[in-house]
N, C-alpha and C positions, 0 to 999 in steps of 0.2 A: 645382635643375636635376638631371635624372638622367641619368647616362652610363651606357650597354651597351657592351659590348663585342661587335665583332662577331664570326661565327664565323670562322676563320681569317685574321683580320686582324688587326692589333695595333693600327687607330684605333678611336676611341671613336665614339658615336654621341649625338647630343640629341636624343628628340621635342621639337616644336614644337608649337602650335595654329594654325592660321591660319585666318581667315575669310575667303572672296573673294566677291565681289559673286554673286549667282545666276548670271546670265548667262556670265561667263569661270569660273567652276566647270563649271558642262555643257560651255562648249566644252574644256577639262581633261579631263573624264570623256572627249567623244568622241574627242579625239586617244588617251588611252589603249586606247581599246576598239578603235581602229585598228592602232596600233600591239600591240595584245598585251600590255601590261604593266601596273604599275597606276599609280593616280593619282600618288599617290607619287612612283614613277620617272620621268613625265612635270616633276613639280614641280623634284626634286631635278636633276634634266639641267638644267632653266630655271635655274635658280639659278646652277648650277655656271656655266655659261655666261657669265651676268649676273656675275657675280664676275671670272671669268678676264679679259672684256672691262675693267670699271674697274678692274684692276691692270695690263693692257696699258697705256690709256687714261692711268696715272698718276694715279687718283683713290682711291686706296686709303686710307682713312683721312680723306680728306675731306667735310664735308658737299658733299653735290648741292645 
């Protein structure tokens, strides 16, 4: 696994791969092209999100 560092930030970074079904990829692409930003940031907001709620939730560490 490869870390970067970001520019002026002192956390690290991991690329990922991820493969999503055709269908929720395009709708990905068109929320980014709405909002202005790229896939990417679209992904990494979902995630962040999705994380923040199962450590609310208390499921941090547990299988779903």
């Amino acid at each position: 696994m490869k870390e970067k560092r970001s520019q002026g930030r002192k956390q690290t970074a991991v690329r990922a791969s991820i493969t999503f079904p055709s269908d929720l990829y395009e709708t990905l692409d068109k929320i980014a092209k709405q909002k202005k930003v790229s896939l990417a940031w679209v992904v990494r907001d979902a995630v962040e999100k999705y994380v923040a709620n199962e450590v609310k939730q208390g499921r941090k560490g547990r299988r779903l």
